[in-house]
C-alpha positions as CSV (number, residue, x, y, z in Angstrom):
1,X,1.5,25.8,19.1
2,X,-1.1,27.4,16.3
3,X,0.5,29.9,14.2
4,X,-3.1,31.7,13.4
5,X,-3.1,34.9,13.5
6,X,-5.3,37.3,15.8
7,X,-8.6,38.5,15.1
8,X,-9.1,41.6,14.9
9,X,-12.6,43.3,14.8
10,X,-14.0,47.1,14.8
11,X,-17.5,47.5,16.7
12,X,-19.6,50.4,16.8
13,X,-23.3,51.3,18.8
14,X,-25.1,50.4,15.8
15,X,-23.7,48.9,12.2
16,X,-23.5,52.3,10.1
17,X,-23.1,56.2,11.1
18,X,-25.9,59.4,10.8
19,X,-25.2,60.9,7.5
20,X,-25.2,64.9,7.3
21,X,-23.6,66.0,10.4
22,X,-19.8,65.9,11.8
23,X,-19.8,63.1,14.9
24,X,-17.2,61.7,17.5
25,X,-17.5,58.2,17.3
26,X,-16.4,55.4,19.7
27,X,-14.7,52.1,18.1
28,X,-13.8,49.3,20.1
29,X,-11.0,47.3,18.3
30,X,-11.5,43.8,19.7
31,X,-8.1,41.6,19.2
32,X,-9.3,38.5,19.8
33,X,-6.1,35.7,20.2
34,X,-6.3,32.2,18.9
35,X,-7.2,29.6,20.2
36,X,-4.5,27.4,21.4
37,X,-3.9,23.7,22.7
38,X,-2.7,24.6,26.0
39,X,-2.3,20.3,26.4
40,X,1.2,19.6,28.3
41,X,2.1,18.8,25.0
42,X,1.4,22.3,23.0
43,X,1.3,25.0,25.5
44,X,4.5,27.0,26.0
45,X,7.5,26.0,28.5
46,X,8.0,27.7,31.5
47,X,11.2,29.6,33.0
48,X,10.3,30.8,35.8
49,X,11.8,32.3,38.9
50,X,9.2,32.7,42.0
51,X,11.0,35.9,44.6
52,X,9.4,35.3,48.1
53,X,9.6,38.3,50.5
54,X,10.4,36.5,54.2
55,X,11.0,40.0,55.5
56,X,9.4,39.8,59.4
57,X,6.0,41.4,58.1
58,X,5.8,38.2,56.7
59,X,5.5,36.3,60.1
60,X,2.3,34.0,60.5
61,X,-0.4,33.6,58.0
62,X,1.1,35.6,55.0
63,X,4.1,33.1,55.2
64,X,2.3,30.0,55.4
65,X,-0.2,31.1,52.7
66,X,3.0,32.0,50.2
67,X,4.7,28.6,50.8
68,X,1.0,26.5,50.0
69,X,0.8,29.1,47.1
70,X,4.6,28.3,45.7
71,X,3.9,24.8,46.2
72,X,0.6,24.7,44.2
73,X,2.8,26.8,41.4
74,X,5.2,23.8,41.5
75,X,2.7,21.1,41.0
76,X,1.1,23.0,38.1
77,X,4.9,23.0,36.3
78,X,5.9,20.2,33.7
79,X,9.2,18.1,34.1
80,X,10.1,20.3,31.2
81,X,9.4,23.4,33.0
82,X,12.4,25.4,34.8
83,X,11.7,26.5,38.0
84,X,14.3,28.4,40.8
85,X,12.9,30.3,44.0
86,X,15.0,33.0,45.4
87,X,14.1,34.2,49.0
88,X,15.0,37.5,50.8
89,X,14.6,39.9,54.0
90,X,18.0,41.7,54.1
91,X,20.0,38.9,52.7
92,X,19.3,36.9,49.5
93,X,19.7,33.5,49.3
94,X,18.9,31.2,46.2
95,X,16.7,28.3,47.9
96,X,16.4,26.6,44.6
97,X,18.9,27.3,41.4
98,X,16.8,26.9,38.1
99,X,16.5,23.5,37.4
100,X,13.6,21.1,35.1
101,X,10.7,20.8,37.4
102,X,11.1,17.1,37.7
103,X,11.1,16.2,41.3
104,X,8.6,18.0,43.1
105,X,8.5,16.1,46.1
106,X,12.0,17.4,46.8
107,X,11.7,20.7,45.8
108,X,8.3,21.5,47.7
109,X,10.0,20.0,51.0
110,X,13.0,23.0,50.8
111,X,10.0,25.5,50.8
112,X,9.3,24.0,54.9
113,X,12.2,25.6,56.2
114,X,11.3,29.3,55.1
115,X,10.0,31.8,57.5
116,X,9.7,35.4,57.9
117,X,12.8,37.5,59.2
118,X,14.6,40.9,59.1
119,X,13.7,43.6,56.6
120,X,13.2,43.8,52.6
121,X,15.9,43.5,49.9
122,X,13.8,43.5,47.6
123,X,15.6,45.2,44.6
124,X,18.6,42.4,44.9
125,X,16.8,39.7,44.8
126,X,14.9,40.5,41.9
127,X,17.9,40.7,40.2
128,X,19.2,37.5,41.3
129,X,16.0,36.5,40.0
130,X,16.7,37.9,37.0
131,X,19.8,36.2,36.8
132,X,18.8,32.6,37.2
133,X,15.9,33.0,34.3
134,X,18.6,34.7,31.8
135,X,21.3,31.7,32.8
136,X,19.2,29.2,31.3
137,X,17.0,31.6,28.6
138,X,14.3,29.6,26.6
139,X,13.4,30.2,23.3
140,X,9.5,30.0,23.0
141,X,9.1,29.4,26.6
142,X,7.9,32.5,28.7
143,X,10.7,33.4,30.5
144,X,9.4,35.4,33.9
145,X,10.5,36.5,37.6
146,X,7.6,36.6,39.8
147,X,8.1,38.9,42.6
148,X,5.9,38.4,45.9
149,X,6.3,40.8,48.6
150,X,4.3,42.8,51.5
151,X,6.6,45.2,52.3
152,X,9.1,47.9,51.3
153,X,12.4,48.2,49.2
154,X,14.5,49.5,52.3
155,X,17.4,48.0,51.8
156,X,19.9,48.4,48.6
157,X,18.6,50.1,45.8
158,X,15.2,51.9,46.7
159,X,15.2,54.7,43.6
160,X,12.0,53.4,41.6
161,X,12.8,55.3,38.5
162,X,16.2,53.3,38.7
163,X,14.6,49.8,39.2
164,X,12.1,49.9,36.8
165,X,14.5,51.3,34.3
166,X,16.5,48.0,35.3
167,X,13.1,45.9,34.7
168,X,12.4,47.1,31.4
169,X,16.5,46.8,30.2
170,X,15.6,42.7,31.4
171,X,12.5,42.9,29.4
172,X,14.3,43.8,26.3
173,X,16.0,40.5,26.7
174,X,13.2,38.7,26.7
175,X,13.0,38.1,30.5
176,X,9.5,39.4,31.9
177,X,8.6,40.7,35.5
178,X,5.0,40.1,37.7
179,X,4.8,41.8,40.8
180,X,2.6,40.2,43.3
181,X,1.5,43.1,46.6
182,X,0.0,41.3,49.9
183,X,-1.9,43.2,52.0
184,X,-1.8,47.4,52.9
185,X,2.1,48.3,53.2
186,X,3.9,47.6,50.1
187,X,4.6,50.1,47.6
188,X,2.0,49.6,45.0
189,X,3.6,52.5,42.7
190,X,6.9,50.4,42.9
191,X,5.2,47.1,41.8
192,X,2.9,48.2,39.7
193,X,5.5,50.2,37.2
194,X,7.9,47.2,37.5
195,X,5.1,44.9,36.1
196,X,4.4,47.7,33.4
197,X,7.7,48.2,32.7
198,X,8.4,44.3,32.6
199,X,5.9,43.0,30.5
200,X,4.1,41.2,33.0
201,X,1.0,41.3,35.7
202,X,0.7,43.6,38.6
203,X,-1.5,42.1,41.0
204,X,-2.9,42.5,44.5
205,X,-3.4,40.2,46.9
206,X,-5.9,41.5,49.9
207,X,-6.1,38.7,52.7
208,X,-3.7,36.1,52.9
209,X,-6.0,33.4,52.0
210,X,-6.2,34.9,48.0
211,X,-2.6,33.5,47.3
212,X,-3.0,30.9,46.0
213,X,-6.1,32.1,43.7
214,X,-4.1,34.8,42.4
215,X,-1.0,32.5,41.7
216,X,-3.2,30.2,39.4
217,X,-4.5,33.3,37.7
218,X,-0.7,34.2,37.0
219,X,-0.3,30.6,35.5
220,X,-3.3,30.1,33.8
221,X,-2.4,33.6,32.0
222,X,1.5,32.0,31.4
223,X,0.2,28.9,29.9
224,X,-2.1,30.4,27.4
225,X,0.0,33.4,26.3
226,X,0.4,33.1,22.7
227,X,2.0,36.4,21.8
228,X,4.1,39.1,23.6
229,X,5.5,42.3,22.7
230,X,2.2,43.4,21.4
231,X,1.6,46.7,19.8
232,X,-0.3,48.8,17.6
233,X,-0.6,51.6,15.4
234,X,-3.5,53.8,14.3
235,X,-4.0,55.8,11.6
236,X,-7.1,57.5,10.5
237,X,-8.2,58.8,7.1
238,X,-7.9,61.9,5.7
239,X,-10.3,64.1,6.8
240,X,-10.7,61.9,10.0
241,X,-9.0,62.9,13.7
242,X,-8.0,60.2,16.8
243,X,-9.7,62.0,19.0
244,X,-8.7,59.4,22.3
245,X,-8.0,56.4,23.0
246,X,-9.4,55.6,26.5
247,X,-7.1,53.0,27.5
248,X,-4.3,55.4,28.1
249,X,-1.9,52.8,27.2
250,X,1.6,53.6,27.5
251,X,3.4,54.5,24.0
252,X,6.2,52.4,22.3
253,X,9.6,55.0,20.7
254,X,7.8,54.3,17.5
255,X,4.5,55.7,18.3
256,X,2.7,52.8,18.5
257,X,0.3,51.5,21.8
258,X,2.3,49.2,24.0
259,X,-1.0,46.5,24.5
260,X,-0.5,43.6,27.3
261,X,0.8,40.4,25.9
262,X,-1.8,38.0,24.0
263,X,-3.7,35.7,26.0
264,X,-5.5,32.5,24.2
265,X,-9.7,33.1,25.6
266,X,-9.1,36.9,27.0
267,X,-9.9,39.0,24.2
268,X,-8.5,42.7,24.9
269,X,-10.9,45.6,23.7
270,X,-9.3,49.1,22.5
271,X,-11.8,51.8,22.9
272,X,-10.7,54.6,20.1
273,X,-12.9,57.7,19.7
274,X,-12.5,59.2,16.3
275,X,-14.0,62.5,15.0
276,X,-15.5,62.2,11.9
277,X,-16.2,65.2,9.2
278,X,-20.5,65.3,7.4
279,X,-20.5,62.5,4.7
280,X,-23.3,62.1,2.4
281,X,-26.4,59.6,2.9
282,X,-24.8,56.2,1.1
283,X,-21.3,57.2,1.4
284,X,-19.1,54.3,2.0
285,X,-15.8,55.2,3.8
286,X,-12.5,54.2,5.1
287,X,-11.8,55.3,8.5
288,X,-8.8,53.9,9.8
289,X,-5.4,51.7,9.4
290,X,-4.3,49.5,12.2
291,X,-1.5,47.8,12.4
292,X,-1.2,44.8,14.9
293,X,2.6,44.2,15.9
294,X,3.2,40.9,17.7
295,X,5.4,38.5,18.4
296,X,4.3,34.5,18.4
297,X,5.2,33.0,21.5
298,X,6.9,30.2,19.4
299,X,8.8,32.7,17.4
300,X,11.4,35.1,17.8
301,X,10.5,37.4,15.1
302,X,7.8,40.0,15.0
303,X,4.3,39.5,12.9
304,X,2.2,42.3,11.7
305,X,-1.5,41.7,10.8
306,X,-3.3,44.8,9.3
307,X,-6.9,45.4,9.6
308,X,-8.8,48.5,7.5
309,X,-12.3,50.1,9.1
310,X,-14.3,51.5,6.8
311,X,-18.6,52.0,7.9
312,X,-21.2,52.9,5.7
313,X,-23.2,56.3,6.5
314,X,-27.4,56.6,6.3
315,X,-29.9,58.9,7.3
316,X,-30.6,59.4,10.8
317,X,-33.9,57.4,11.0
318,X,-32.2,54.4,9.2
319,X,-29.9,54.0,12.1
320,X,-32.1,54.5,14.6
321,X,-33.8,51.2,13.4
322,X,-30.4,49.3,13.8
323,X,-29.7,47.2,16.9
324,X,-27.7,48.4,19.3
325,X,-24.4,46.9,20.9
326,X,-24.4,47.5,24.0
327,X,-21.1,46.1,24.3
328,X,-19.7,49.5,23.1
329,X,-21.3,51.5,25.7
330,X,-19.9,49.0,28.0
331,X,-16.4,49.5,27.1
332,X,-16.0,53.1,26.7
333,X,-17.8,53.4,30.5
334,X,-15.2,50.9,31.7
335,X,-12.4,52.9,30.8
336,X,-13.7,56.1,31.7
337,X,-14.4,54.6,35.1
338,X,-10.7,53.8,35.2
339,X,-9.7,57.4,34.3
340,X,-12.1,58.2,36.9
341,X,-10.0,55.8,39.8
342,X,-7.0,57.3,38.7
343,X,-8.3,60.9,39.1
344,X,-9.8,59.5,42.7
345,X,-5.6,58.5,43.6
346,X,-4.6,62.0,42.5
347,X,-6.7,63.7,45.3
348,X,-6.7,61.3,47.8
349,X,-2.3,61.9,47.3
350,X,-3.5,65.6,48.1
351,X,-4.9,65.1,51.2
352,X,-8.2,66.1,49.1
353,X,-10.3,63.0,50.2
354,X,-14.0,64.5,49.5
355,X,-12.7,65.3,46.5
356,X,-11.5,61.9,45.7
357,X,-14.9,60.6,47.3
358,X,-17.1,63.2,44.6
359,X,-15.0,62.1,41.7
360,X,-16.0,58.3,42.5
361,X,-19.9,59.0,43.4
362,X,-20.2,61.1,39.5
363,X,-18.7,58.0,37.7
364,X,-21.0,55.9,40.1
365,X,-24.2,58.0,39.0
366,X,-23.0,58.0,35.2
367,X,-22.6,53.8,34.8
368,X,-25.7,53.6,36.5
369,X,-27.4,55.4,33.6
370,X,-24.3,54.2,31.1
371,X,-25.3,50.4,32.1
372,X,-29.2,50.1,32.5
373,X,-29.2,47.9,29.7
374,X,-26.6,45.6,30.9
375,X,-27.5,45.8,34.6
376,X,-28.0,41.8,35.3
377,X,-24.3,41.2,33.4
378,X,-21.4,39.8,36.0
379,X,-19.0,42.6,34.8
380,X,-21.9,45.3,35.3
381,X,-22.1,44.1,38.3
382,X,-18.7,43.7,40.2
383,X,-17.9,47.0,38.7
384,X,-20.9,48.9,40.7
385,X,-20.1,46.8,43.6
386,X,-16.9,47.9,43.3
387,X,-18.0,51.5,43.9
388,X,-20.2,50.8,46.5
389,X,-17.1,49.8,48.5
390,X,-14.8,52.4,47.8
391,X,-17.7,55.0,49.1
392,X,-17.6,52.5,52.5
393,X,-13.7,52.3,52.8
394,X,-13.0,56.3,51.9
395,X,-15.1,57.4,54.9
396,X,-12.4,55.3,56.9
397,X,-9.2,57.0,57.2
398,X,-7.9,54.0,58.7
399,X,-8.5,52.2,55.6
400,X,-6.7,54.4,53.2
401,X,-3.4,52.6,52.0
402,X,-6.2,49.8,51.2
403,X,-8.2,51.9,49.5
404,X,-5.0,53.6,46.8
405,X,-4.1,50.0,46.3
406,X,-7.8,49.0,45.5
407,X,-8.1,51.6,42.9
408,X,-5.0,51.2,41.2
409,X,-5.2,47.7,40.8
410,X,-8.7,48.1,39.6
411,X,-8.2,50.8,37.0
412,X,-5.1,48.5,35.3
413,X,-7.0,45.5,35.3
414,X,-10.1,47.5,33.7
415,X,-7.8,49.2,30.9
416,X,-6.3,45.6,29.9
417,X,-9.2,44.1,29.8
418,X,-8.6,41.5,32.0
419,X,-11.0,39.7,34.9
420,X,-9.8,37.6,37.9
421,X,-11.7,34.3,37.4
């Protein structure tokens, strides 16, 4: 794989800031990943352990949908790809110890015999999971469980705080977790803070008939990751204040942003709104340090790449003739729409579901005005369609666990920058 280094740009509205007055200015740091050969013979090997819920909700098309889905996973994997698939209700049983993916035939046929039964261990066999990647650890491979379940941890060890600390200890060793939800009744706050915690994806899977999207997604994301344990640091001038950053990623023990691993061809933007003191007219000046923590995917020590932003000020009516990126404005309302799901979740927990409906109509009313430019992009587009339908399913109470999970999943996939092909 390419040792090159990220790219790392700072993008404003326009190319310079309005001399003569103090301003809060948005900068979206763009950390673009290299490009990579992602051939079978340059992208990066593959431990992987697959943890398939057969708990009775499973029964009928959920089942049959997970099986096609594991078996497309295994005809994706190289012969020198690991591959085990552990399979649970209330007892755990290894269906396939990690071995090189080199006779698929034979393992697809072991995946005929599973079907849905009993209730959900679900914390045990993540860990026996866990166990069969860290038995056979690969250095510059992407070593990950992949849990896929539709239902509850009710038997075992239920205590999320407790789990997830558990995740995170096996990230620390280099072992990553994605959590794949089906349908209305898992528990999304579960899943979703065991793929934070892990390093991995949380993802959501509505109808049955999505597996097997979603599980190339996963492996399309596995293949092309060129960096993990990302993070960065800000610091602004002297004189200057981080005002926000509107991802609301979580924060490292250093102080640093804990960013989603590096992807080759998924860029990830970091909206940062920095408060800015008067300059002078022709004042050139250095706003802020970053610091880029990675580590390459083919190598076990960390890299730092450091980037400086520094913008040139000029009188109001000079920048008013600049072009605009609209790009910017894009950004920023993306993640405030995401603050804005993540407020909906709060009241809708609180029984207050007008509440949760007004919240979602304001943010509706502001991209509207926020994305008249952009109104004919894709991304414009899905994301007002997207709040067209959660005005539809929030007047249905019957449609409510559907609803928490639809927002959540939408606000983490809007603050990583990521998009479901």
């Amino acid at each position: 794989m390419s040792q090159q280094v990220p790219k790392v740009e700072f993008l404003t509205e326009r190319a310079k800031l309005t001399s003569g007055r103090e301003q809060t200015v948005d900068v979206v740091v763009r950390i673009t990943p290299p490009e990579v050969d992602t051939g079978i013979t340059k992208r990066p090997k593959l431990n992987l352990s697959l943890v398939l819920d057969r708990s009775g909700s499973m029964d009928g098309e959920k089942m049959v949908r997970a099986r096609e889905a594991t078996a497309y996973c295994i005809d994706q994997l190289l012969p020198s790809d690991r591959l085990s698939v552990v399979i649970f209700d209330s007892i755990i049983e290894v269906l396939i110890p990690s071995q090189l993916a080199e006779n698929k035939a034979q393992l697809k046929g072991l995946l005929k015999e599973v079907y849905a039964r009993n209730s959900t261990a679900l914390h045990e066999a993540w860990v026996r999971g866990g166990m069969q990647v860290s038995e056979h650890l690969m250095n510059g491979a992407v070593n990950r469980v992949v849990l896929i379940t539709d239902g509850l941890a009710n038997e075992g060890l239920t205590n999320v705080d407790l789990i997830v600390s558990q995740v995170k200890g096996l990230a620390d060793r280099n072992v990553s977790t994605s959590s794949i939800g089906i349908g209305d009744d898992f528990n999304e706050d579960l899943l979703i803070s065991m793929a934070n915690a892990g390093g991995g994806n949380s993802w959501h899977v509505k109808t049955a008939d999505d597996m097997q999207r979603i599980f190339a997604v996963e492996l399309e994301g596995l293949i092309a990751q060129v960096a993990h344990t990302v993070t960065l640091g800000l610091v602004p001038a002297d004189g200057v204040r981080l005002a926000d950053v509107l991802n609301d990623f979580e924060m490292s023990e250093t102080g640093r942003y804990k960013l989603p691993n590096l992807q080759a061809g998924s860029p990830v933007d970091v909206v940062v709104q920095l408060r800015v003191p008067e300059q002078a007219e022709g004042t050139k000046l250095r706003l802020l340090d970053l610091r880029l923590g990675y580590t390459p995917q083919e190598m076990k020590g960390a890299e730092v790449t450091k980037q400086v932003f520094e913008v040139e000020f000029a009188a109001e009516e000079a920048v008013e003739l600049l072009p605009v990126n609209h790009e910017v404005a894009k950004a920023v309302q993306m993640l405030m729409n995401a603050r804005a799901r993540a407020e909906a979740v709060r009241r809708m927990d609180r029984g207050d579901y007008t509440g949760s409906q007004q919240v979602l109509r304001d943010a509706y009313l502001v991209s509207e005005m926020a994305f008249a430019p952009m109104k004919h992009s894709g991304d414009v587009q899905a994301e007002m369609s997207s709040f067209e339908e959660y005005h539809e399913t929030l007047t249905d109470r019957s449609s409510d666990k559907m609803s928490r999970k639809r927002l959540l999943y939408d606000l983490i996939s809007r603050r990583n920058s990521k998009k479901l092909s």
